[in-house]
Short mmCIF file of the C-alpha atoms (twelve columns), coordinates in Angstrom:
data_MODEL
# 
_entry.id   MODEL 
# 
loop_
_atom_site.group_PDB 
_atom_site.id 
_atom_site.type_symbol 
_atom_site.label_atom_id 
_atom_site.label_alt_id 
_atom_site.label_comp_id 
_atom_site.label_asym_id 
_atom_site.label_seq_id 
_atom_site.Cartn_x 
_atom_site.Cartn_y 
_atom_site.Cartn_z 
_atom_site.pdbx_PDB_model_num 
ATOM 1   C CA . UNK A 1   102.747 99.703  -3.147 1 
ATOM 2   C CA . UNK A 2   105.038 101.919 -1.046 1 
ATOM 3   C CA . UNK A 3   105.931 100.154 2.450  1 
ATOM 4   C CA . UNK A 4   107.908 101.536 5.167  1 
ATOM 5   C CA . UNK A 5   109.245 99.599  7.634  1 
ATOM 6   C CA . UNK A 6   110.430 100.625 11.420 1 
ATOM 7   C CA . UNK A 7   112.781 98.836  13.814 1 
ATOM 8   C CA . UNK A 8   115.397 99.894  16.559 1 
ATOM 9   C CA . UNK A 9   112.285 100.655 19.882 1 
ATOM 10  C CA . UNK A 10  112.564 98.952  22.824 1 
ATOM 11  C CA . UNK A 11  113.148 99.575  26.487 1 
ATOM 12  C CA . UNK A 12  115.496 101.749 27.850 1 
ATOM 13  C CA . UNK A 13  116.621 104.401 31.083 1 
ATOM 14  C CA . UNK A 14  116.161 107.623 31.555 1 
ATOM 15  C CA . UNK A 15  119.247 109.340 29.711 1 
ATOM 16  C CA . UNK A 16  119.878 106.361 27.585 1 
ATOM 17  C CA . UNK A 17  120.124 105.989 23.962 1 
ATOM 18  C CA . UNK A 18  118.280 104.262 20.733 1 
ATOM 19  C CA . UNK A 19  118.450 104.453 16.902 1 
ATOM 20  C CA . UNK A 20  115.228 104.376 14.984 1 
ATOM 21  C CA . UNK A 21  115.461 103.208 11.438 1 
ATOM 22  C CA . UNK A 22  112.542 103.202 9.077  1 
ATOM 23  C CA . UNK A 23  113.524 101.682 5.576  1 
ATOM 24  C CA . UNK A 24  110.907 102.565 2.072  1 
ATOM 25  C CA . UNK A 25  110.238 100.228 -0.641 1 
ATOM 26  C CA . UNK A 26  108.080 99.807  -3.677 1 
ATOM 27  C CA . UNK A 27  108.261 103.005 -5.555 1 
ATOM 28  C CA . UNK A 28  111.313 103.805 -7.560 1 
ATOM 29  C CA . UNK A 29  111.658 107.767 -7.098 1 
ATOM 30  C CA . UNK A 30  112.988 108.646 -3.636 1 
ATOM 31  C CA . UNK A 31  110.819 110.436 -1.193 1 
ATOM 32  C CA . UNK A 32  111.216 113.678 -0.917 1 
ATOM 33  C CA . UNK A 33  110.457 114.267 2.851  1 
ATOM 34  C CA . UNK A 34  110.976 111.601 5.356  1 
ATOM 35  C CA . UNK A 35  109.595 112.094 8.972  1 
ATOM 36  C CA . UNK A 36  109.130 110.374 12.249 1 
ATOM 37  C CA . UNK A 37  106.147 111.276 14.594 1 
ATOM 38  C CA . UNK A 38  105.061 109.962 17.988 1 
ATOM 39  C CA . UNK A 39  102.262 109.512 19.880 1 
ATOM 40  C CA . UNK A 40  102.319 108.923 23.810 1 
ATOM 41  C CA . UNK A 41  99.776  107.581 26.132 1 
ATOM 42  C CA . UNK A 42  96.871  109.192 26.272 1 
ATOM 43  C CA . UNK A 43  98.042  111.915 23.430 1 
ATOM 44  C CA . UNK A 44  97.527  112.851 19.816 1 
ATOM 45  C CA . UNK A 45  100.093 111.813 17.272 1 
ATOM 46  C CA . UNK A 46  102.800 114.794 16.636 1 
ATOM 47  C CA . UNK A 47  105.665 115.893 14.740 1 
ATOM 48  C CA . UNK A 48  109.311 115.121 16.027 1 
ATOM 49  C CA . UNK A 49  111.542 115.667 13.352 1 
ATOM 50  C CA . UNK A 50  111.926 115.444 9.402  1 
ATOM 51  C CA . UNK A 51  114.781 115.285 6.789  1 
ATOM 52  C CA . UNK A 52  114.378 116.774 3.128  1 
ATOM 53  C CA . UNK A 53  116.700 115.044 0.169  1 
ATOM 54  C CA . UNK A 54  119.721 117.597 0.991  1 
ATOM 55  C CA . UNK A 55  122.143 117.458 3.693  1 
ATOM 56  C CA . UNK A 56  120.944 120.013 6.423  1 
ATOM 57  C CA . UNK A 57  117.662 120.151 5.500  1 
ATOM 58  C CA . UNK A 58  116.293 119.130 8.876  1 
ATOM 59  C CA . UNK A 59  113.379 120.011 11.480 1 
ATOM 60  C CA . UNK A 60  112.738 119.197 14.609 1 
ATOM 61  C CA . UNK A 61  110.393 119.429 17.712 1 
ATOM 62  C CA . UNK A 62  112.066 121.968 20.025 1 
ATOM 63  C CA . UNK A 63  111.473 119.728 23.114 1 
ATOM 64  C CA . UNK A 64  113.630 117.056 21.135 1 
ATOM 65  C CA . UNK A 65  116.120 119.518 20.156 1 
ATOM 66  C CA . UNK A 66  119.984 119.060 21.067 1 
ATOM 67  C CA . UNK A 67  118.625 115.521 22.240 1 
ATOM 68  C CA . UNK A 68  117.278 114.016 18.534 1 
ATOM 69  C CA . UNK A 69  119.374 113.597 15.216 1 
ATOM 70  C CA . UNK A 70  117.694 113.043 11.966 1 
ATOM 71  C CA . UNK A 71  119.469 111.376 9.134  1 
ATOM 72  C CA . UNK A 72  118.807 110.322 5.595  1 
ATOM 73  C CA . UNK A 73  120.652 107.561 3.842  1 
ATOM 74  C CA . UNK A 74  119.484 109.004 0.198  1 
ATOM 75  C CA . UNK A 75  120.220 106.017 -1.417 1 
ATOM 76  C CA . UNK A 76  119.325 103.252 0.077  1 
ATOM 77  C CA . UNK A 77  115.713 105.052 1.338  1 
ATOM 78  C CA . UNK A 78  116.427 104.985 5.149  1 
ATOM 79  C CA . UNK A 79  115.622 107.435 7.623  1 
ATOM 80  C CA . UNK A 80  117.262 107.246 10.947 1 
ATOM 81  C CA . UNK A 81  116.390 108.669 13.866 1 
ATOM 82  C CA . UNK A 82  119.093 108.823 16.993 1 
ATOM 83  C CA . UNK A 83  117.812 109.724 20.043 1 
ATOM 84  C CA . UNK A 84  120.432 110.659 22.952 1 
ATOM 85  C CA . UNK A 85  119.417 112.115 26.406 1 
ATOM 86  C CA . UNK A 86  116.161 110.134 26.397 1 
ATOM 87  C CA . UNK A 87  113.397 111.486 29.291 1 
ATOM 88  C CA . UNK A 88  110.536 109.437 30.010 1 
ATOM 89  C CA . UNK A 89  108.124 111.765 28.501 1 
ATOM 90  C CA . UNK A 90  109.488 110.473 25.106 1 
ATOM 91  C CA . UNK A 91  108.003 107.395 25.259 1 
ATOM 92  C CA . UNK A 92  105.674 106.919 22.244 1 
ATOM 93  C CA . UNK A 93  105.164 104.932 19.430 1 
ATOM 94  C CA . UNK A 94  107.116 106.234 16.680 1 
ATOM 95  C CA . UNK A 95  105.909 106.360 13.191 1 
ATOM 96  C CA . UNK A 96  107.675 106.600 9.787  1 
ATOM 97  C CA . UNK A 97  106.373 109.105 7.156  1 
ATOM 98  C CA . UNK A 98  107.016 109.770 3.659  1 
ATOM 99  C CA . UNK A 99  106.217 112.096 1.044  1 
ATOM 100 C CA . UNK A 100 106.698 111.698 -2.758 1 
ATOM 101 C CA . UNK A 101 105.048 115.150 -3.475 1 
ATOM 102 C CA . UNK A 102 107.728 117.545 -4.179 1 
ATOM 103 C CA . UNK A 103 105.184 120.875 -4.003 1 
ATOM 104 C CA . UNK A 104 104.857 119.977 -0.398 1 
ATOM 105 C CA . UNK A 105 106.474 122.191 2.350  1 
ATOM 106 C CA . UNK A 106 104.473 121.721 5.765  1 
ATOM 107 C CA . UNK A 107 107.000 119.079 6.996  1 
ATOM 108 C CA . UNK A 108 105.495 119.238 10.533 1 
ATOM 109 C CA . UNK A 109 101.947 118.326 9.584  1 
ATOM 110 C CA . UNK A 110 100.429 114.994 9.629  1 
ATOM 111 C CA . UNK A 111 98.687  115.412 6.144  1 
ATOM 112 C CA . UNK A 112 101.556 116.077 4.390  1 
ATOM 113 C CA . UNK A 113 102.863 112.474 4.502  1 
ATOM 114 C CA . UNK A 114 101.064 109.876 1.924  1 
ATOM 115 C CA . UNK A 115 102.548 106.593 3.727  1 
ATOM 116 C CA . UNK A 116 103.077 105.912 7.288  1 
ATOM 117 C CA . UNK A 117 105.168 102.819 9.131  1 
ATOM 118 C CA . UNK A 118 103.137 100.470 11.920 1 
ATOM 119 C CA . UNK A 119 104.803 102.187 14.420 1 
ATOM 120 C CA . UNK A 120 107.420 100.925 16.750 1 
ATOM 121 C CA . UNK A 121 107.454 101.007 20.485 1 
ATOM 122 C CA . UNK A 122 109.828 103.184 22.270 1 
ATOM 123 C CA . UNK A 123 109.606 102.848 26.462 1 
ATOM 124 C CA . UNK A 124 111.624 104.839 28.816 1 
ATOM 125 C CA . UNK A 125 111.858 104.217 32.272 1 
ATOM 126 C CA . UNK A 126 112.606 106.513 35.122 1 
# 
């Protein structure tokens, strides 16, 4: 059973800073796409950013862009998610995806991603 598990939310200013991590276990092949989405107050759950297996290989939201860094640790199945600049219109619950399925390309959609993290809760105040 594949788990993935989220920590690094919490409280913080406008401007400020946090690191996301979101660490996979159970399956012994690495995933090939890793993700985080978000979903605010009052909104529908959407994409912020995702990492492929290869250095570079990266997509993000253009309102988190220049702001948001996505990183993979390959081998030790981490996905990291550093978020500088931070606006109060960030704050979300952030959720961990993966996907095992390497014939799947739409890294920005919701159905793409077999296993999802509980979420963790990122606040920013103004």
């Amino acid at each position: 059973q594949v788990q993935l598990r989220e920590s690094g939310g919490g409280l913080v200013q406008t401007g400020g800073s946090l690191r996301l991590s979101c660490a996979t276990s159970g399956r012994i092949f690495r995933p090939e796409t890793m993700a985080w989405f978000r979903q605010g107050p009052g909104k529908e759950r959407e994409f912020v950013a995702a990492s492929g297996q290869d250095f570079g290989d990266t997509h993000y939201q253009d309102s988190v862009k220049g702001r948001f860094t996505i990183s993979r640790d390959v081998a030790k199945n981490i996905v990291y998610l550093q978020m500088d600049g931070l606006k109060p219109e960030d704050t979300a619950v952030y959720y961990c995806a993966a996907n095992y399925n390497p014939l799947v390309t739409a890294v920005r959609m919701m159905a793409s991603y077999e296993y999802w993290g509980q979420g963790t809760q990122v606040t920013v105040s103004s």
